[in-house]
C-alpha positions in Angstrom: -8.4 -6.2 21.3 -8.4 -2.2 20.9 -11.7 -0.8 20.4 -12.9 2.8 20.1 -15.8 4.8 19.2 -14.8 6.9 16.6 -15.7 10.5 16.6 -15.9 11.6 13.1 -15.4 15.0 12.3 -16.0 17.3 8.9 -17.0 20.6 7.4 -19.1 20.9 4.6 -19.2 23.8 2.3 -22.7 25.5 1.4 -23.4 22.5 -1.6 -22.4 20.1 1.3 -19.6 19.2 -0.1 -16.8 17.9 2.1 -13.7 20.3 3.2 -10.6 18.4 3.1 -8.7 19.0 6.4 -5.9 17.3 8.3 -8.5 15.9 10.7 -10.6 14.4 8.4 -8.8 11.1 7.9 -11.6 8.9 9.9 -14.2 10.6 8.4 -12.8 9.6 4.5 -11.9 6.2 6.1 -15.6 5.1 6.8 -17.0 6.1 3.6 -13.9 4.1 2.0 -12.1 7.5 0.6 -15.0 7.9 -2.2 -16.9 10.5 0.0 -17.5 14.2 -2.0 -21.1 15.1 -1.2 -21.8 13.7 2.4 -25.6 13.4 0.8 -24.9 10.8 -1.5 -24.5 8.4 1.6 -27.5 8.9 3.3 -30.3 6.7 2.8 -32.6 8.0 -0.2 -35.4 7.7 2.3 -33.4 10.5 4.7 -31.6 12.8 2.3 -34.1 15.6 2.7 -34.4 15.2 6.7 -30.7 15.3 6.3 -30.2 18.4 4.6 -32.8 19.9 6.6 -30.8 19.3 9.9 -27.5 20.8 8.2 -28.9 24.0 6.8 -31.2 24.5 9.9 -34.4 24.7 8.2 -36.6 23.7 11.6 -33.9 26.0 13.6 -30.2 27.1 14.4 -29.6 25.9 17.7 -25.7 25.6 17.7 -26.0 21.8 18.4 -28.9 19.9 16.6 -28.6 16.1 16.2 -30.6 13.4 14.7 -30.4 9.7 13.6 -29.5 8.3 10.1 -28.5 5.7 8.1 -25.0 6.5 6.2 -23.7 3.7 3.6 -20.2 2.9 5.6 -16.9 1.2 3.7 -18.8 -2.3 4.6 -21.1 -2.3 2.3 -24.1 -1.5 4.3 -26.5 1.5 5.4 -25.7 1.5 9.4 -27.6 3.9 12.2 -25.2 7.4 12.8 -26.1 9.4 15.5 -25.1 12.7 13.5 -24.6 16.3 15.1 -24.1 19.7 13.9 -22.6 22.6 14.7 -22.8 26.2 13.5 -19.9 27.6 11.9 -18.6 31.2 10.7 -17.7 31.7 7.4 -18.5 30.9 3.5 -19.4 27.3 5.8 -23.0 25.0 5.9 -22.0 23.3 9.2 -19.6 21.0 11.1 -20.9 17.5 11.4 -20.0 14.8 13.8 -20.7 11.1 13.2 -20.6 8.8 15.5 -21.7 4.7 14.6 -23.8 3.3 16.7 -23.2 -0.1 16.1 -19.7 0.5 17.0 -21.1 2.2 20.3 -23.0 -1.3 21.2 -19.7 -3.4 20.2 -17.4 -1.1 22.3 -20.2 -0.7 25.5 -19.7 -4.8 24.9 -16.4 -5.1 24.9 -16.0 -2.6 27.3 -18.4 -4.3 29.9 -15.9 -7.9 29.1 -12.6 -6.0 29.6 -13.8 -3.9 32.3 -13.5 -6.3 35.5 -10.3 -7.2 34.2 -9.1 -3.5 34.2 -10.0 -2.9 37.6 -8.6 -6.3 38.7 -5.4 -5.6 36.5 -4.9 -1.8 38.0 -5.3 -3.0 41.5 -2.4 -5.6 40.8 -0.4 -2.1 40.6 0.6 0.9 42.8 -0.9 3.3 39.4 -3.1 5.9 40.0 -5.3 8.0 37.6 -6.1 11.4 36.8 -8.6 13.6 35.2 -9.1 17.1 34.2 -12.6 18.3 32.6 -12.2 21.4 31.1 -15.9 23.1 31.3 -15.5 23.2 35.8 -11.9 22.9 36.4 -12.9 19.7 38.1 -9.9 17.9 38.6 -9.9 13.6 40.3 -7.6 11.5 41.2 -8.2 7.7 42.3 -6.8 4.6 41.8 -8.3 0.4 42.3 -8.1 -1.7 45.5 -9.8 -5.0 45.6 -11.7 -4.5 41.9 -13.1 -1.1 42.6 -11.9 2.3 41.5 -11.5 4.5 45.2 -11.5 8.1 44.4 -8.4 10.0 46.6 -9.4 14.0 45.5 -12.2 15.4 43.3 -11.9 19.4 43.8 -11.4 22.1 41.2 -7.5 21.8 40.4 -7.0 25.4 42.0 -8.4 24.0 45.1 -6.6 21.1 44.8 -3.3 22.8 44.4 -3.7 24.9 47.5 -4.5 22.0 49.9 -1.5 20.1 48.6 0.9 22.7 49.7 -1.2 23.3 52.8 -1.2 19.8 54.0 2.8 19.5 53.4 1.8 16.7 50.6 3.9 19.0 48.1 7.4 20.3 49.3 7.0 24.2 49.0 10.0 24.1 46.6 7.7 21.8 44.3 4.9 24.4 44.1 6.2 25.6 40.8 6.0 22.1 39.0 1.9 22.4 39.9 2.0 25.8 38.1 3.5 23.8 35.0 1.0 20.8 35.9 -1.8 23.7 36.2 -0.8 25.4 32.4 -0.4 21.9 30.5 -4.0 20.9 31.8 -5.3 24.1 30.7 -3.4 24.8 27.9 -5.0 21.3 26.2 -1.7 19.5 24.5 -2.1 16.6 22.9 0.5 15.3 25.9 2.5 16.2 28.3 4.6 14.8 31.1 5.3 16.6 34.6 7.9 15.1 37.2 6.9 16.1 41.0 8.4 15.0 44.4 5.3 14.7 46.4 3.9 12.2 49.1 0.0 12.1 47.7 0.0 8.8 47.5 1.6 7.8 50.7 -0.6 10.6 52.2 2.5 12.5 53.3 4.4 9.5 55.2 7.2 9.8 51.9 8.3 11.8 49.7 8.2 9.9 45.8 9.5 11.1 42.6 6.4 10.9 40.2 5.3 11.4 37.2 2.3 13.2 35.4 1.4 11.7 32.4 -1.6 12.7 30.3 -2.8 12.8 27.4 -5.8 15.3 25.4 -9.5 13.5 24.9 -12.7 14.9 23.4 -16.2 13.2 24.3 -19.8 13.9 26.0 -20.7 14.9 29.5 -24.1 14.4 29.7 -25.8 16.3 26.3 -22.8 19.0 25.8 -19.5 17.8 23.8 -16.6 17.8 26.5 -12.8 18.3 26.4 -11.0 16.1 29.5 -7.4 15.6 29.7 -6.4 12.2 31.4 -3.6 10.3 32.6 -1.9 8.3 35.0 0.8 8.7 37.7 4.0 6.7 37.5 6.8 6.3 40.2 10.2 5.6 37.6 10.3 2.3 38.2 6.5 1.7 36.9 7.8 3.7 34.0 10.4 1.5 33.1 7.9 -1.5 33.2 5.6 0.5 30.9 8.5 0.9 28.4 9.1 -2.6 28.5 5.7 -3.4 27.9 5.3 -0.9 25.3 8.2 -2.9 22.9 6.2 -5.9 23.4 3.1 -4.4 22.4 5.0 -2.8 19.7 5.3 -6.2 18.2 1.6 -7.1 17.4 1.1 -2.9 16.3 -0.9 -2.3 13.3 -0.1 0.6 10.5 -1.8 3.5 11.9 -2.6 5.3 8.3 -3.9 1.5 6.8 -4.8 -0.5 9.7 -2.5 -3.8 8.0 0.5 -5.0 10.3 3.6 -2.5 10.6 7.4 -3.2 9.2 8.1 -4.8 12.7 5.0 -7.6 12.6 5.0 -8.7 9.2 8.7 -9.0 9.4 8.0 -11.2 12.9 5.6 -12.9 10.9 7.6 -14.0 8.1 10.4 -15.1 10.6 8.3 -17.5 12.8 6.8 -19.0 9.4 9.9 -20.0 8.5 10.9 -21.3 11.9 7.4 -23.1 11.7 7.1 -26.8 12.2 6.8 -28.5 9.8 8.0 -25.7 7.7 5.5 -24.8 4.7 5.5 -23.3 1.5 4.9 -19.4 1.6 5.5 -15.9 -1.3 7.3 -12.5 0.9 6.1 -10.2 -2.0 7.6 -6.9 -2.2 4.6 -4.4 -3.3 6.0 -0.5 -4.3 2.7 1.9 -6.1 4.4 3.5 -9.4 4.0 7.2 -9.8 3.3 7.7 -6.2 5.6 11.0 -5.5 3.7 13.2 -8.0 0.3 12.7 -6.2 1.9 14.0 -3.5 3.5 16.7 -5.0 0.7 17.8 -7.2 -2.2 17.0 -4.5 -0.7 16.7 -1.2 -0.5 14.9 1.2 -3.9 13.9 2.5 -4.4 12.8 -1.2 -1.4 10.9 -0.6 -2.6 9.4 2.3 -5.9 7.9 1.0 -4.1 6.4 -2.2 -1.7 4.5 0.6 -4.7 4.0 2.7 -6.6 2.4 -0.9 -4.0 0.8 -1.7 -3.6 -1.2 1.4 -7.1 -2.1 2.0 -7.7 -3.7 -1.9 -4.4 -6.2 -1.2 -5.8 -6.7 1.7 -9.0 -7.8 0.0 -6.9 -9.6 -2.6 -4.8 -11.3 -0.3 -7.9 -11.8 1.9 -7.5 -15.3 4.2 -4.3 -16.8 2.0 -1.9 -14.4 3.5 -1.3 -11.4 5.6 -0.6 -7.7 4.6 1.8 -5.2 6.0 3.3 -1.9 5.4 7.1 -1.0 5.6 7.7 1.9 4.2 5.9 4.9 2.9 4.6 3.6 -0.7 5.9 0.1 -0.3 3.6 -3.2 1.2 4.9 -6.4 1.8 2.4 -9.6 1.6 3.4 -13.0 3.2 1.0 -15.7 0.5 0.3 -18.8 2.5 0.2 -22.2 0.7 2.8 -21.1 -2.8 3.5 -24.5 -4.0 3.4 -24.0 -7.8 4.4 -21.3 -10.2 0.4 -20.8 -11.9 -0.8 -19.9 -8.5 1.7 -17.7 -7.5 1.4 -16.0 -11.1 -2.2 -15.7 -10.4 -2.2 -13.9 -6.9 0.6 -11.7 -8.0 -1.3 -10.5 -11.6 -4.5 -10.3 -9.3 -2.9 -7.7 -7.1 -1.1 -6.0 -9.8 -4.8 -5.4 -11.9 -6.5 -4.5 -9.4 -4.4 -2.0 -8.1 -4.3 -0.7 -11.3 -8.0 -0.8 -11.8 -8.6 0.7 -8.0 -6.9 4.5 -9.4 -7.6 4.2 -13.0 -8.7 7.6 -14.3 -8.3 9.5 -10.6 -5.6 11.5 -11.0 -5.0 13.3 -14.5 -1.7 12.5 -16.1 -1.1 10.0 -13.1 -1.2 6.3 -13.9 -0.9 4.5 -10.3 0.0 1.3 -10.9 2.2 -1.2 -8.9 5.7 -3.1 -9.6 6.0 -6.4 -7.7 9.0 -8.5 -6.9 8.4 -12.3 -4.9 10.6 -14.8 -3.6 9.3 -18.1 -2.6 10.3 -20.3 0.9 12.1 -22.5 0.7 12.6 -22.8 -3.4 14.4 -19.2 -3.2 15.9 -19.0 0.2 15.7 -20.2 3.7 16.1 -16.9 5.9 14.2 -14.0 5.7 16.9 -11.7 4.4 17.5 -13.9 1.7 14.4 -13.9 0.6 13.6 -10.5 1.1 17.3 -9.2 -0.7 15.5 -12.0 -3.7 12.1 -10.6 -3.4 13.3 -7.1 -3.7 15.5 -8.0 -6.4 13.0 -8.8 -8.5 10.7 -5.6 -7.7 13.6 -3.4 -9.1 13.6 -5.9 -12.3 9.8 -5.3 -12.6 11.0 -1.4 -12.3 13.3 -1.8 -15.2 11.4 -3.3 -17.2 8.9 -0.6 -17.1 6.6 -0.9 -13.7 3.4 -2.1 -13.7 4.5 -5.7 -13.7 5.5 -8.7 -11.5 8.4 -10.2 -11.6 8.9 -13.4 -8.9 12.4 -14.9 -8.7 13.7 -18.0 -10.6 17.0 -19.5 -9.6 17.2 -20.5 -13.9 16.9 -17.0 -14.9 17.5 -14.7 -12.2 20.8 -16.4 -9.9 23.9 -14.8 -12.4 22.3 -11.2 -11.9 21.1 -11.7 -8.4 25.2 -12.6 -7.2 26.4 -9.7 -9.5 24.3 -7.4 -7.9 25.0 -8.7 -4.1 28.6 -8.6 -5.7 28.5 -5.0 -6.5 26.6 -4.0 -3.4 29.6 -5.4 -0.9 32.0 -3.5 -3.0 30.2 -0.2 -2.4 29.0 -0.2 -6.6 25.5 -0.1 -8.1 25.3 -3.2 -10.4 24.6 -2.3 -14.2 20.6 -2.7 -14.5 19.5 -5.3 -17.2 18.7 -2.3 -19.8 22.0 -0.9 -19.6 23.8 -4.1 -20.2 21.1 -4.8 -23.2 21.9 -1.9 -24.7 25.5 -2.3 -24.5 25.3 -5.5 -26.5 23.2 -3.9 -28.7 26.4 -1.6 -29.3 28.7 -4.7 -29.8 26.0 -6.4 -32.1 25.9 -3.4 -34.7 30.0 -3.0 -34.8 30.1 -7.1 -35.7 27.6 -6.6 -38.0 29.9 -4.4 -40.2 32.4 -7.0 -39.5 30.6 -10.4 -40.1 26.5 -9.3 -40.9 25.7 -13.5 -40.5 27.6 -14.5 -37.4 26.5 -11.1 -36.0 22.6 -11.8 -36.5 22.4 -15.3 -35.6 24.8 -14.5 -32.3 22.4 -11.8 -31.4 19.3 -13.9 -32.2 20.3 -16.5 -29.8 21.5 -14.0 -27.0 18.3 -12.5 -27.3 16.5 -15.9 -26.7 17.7 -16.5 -23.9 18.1 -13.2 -22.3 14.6 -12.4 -22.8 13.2 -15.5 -22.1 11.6 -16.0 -25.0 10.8 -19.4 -26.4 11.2 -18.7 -30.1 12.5 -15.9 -32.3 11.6 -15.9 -35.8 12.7 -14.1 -39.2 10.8 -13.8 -42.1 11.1 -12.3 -45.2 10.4 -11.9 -49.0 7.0 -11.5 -50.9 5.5 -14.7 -49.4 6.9 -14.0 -45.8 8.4 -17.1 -45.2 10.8 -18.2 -42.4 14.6 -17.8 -43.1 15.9 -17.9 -39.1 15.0 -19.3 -36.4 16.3 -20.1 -33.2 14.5 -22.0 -30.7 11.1 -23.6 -30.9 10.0 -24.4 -34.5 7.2 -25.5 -36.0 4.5 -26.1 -38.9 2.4 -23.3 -37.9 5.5 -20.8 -37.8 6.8 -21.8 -41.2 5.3 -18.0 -42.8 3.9 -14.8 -41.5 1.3 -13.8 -44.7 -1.0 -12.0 -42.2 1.8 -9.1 -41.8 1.3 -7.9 -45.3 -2.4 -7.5 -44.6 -4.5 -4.3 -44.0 -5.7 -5.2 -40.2 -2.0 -6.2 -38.9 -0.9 -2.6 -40.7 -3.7 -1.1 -38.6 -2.6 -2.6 -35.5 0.9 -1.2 -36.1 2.8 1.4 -33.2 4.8 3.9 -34.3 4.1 2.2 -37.7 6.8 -0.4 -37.3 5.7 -3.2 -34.3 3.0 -5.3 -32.9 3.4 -6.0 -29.0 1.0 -8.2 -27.2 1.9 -9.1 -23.8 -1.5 -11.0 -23.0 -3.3 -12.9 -26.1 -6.1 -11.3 -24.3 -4.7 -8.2 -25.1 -5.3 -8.0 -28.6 -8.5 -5.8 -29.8 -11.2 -7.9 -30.1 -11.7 -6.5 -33.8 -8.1 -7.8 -34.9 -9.8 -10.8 -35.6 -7.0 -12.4 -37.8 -4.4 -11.5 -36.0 -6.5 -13.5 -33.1 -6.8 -16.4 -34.9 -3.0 -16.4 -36.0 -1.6 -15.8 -32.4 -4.0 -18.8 -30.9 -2.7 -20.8 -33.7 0.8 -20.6 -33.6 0.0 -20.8 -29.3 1.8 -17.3 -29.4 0.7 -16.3 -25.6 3.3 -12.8 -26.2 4.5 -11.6 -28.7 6.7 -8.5 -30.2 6.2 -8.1 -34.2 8.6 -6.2 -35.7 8.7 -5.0 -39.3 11.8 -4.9 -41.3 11.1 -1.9 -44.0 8.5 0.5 -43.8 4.7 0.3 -43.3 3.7 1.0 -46.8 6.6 -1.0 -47.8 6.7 -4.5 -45.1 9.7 -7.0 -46.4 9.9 -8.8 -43.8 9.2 -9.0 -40.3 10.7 -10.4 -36.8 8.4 -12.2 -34.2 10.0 -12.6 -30.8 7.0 -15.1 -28.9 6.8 -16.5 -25.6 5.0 -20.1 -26.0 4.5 -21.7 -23.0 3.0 -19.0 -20.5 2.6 -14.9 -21.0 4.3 -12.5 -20.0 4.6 -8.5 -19.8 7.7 -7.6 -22.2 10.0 -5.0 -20.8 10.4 -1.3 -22.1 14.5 -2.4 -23.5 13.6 -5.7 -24.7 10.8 -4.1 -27.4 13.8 -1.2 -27.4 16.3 -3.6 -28.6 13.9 -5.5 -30.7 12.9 -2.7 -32.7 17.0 -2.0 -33.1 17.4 -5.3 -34.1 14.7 -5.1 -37.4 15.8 -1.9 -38.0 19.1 -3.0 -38.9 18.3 -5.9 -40.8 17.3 -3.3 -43.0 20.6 -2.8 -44.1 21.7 -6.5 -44.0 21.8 -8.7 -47.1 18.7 -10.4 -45.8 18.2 -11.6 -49.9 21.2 -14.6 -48.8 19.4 -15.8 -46.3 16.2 -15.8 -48.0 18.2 -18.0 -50.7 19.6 -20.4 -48.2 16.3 -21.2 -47.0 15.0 -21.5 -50.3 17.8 -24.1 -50.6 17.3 -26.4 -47.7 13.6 -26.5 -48.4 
């Protein structure tokens, strides 16, 4: 378990307002990224006490500090132990926040692990170092037996001196404490210093070490403290470090959304299909739509918290039915425990995708985030990760061409001749033709048949269509009494005529004045009320309604429906389905009207 106190840093302006700075990510992160006015958090009962301890109404001291109850990312009002410092400039103050609930947990913890840390350092040859910038004060010690034995605790400049006096550091060596001396001083965030020296052997032998430290901030007794700490490692205790490092590597949360890395979801995936027995389980492919120009437009910290947002509502979603992780910058993947029918699936993946949606609606003018999904289910779909991952992600670039904001999960009925094209195409070094480019090619072919042969062109078309766009009927009708005069597949009583489309409220739910899409029955404006009724009647769960004519004029119209279960209609499928009645326009639609006068 890794634990830390966070120290939580930000500068307000003189409304107390929150300046957005590089450093402020923990300090967003607490207050869930919907932080502006710092005020807002504090507990009604405290505001004023507040404000009066930032603008220094009961005086200026440079550090003033007092307790409070901030509302934190869980949902609850916790004790902050908050100071404040005086800054120059247009500036109210620099606050620091630090939980004190998350103190008691870590001074928990800490007391737990902290046998075990001396045991587990005395297993070892390491020693330690620290540096405390306010006295120069420089230690060095390392643990024997379960306690920590201190070796030096001098200023560093006395400390350098006696090293060289007492032959501990090879006179030729005195310029690596000079470097040792300016990265301790100079504060980097790290640094590493090799040195032949005998201080731990106490000058029996020479040993190549090295100084590895890193930068710290913190309290020494009342007064905010900069130390720099580190330990001291012969080579061969550095090459165990490394090793141990990979493994650790393994089990490594994202740092920007705290949800498993690339390298642990993909271990996770692995050993759940090695699992015994094996069970049922989604590797969803998650990519935010219209990510780049929120970076571009708002930078990157913006960036950061959408990511950051992003990660923690799937996680929410997701919650204990699966596990999160991020593997690339805008792109999640989600490993869905217990998949073992099609309506479930649907429902975690439409969850995800609306409340993604919902999470950035309205945030970022002219900027719809939203999310494309692609899924692949063990073992329907595949049986190694890659396979399902090369299926999963598949299907994400479907839901991309069909317009984002949508979920598309793969089905071996629909998806298997595209999915070998494009694996096809990718091993001969080509890009596959997407789906909208081939749609509109055979849009092309369909209009020079039509001046060829108008029937067998629109009744080939019709049935392409059908099963290209997985839809479960398409229906023509025409004339003054809009009845039906083609069909191809499902047909029924309900379906036999379309007299609602010459009516004022289906005229008023036209786009563009020439089509009708509903991709959810639920969809539909709550006003449309016959347009309702018709859709639950005819158990039309999407639909696109396309008119052949004009809008003052309607002559006939086109319904492409999906029966059995809704679905979001791609951008080229209501493309080529407004192509489609537009043509019919100029065929002899009058014959077919007759011939279906005739078989009735």
């Amino acid at each position: 378990m890794i634990l830390t106190v966070k120290n939580r840093s930000a500068l307000l302006d003189k409304d107390l307002r929150i300046v957005p700075e590089d450093t402020t990510k923990d300090f967003f992160t607490y207050f869930d990224f919907q932080c502006d006015r710092i005020i807002d958090f504090v507990h009604p009962d405290e505001r004023q006490r507040f404000v009066d301890l930032v603008t220094g109404k009961h005086g200026r001291d440079d550090n003033r500090s007092d307790v409070f109850h901030l509302f934190r990312n869980t949902g609850q009002f916790c004790y902050n132990f908050v100071t404040v410092r005086n800054v120059p400039g247009d500036y109210a103050a620099r606050i620091r926040l630090f939980d004190i609930y998350e103190a008691i947990e870590f001074a928990r913890v800490a007391a737990e692990e902290n046998g075990m840390v001396r045991v587990a350092l005395g297993l070892t040859d390491e020693y330690l170092f620290s540096y405390r910038m306010s006295d120069t004060m420089f230690r060095l010690s390392h643990y024997t037996q379960g306690r920590e034995v201190t070796v030096f605790e001098m200023p560093f400049a006395a400390w350098k001196k006696q090293m060289v006096a007492d032959g501990l550091v090879p006179a030729e060596e005195s310029d690596k404490l000079d470097v040792l001396e300016y990265d301790l001083t100079e504060f980097p965030a790290n640094f590493t210093v090799k040195l032949r020296c005998a201080i731990r052997t106490d000058g029996a032998v020479m040993e190549n070490l090295r100084f590895i430290g890193t930068r710290r901030e913190g309290m020494h007794g009342c007064h905010e403290e900069r130390f720099m700490i580190g330990r001291i490692l012969t080579d061969e205790s550095l090459r165990q470090i490394h090793h141990a490092h990979n493994l650790l590597d393994e089990l490594h949360l994202d740092d920007l959304t705290q949800v498993y890395n690339k390298k642990t979801i993909e271990s996770y995936a692995e050993q759940k299909i090695r699992s015994k027995p094996p069970t049922s389980f989604a590797l969803v492919i998650v990519d935010l739509d219209h990510f780049k120009p929120v970076n571009d437009l708002y930078g990157h910290m913006a960036g950061d918290r959408v990511i950051a947002r992003a990660a923690a509502k799937m996680k929410e979603i997701v919650g204990n039915d699966g596990v999160v992780g991020r593997i690339g910058g805008d792109e999640f993947m989600l490993v869905l425990d217990g998949i073992d029918n099609v309506q479930i699936l649907r429902g975690m993946l439409r969850a995800v995708m609306v409340q993604v949606h919902k999470e950035f609606e309205g945030n970022f003018e002219g900027i719809n985030i939203t999310c494309s999904i692609g899924a692949a289910v063990y073992p329907t779909n595949g049986t190694t990760y890659d396979e399902l991952f090369q299926k999963a992600d598949f299907c994400l670039y479907r839901a991309k061409d069909k317009g984002r904001d949508r979920y598309v999960f793969f089905r071996d009925d629909l998806h298997t001749k595209d999915y070998e094209a494009a694996q096809a195409a990718k091993k001969g070094g080509k890009k596959a033709e997407g789906r909208e480019m081939q749609e509109l090619q055979y849009m092309r072919h369909y209009i020079q048949q039509l001046a060829v042969n108008p029937r067998k062109a629109v009744l080939d078309t019709l049935r392409h269509m059908l099963g290209t766009y997985a839809a479960d009927s398409i229906t023509v009708y025409y004339g003054k009494e809009m009845r039906r005069v083609l069909s191809v597949g499902a047909e029924h009583a309900s379906m036999a005529e379309a007299r609602y489309a010459l009516g004022d409220e289906f005229k008023s739910l036209l786009q563009d004045g020439t089509h009708v899409r509903v991709d959810f029955i639920a969809s539909v404006p709550a006003a449309a009320t016959r347009m309702l009724t018709e859709l639950r009647h005819r158990k039309q769960h999407s639909s696109i309604q396309c008119i052949i004519g004009t809008k003052d004029d309607i002559r006939g119209l086109v319904s492409f429906d999906r029966l059995c279960a809704a679905a979001r209609w791609a951008e080229y499928e209501v493309n080529c389905a407004l192509l489609f009645a537009a043509s019919l326009n100029f065929v002899d639609m009058a014959a077919f009207e007759a011939e279906a006068s005739s078989k009735c």
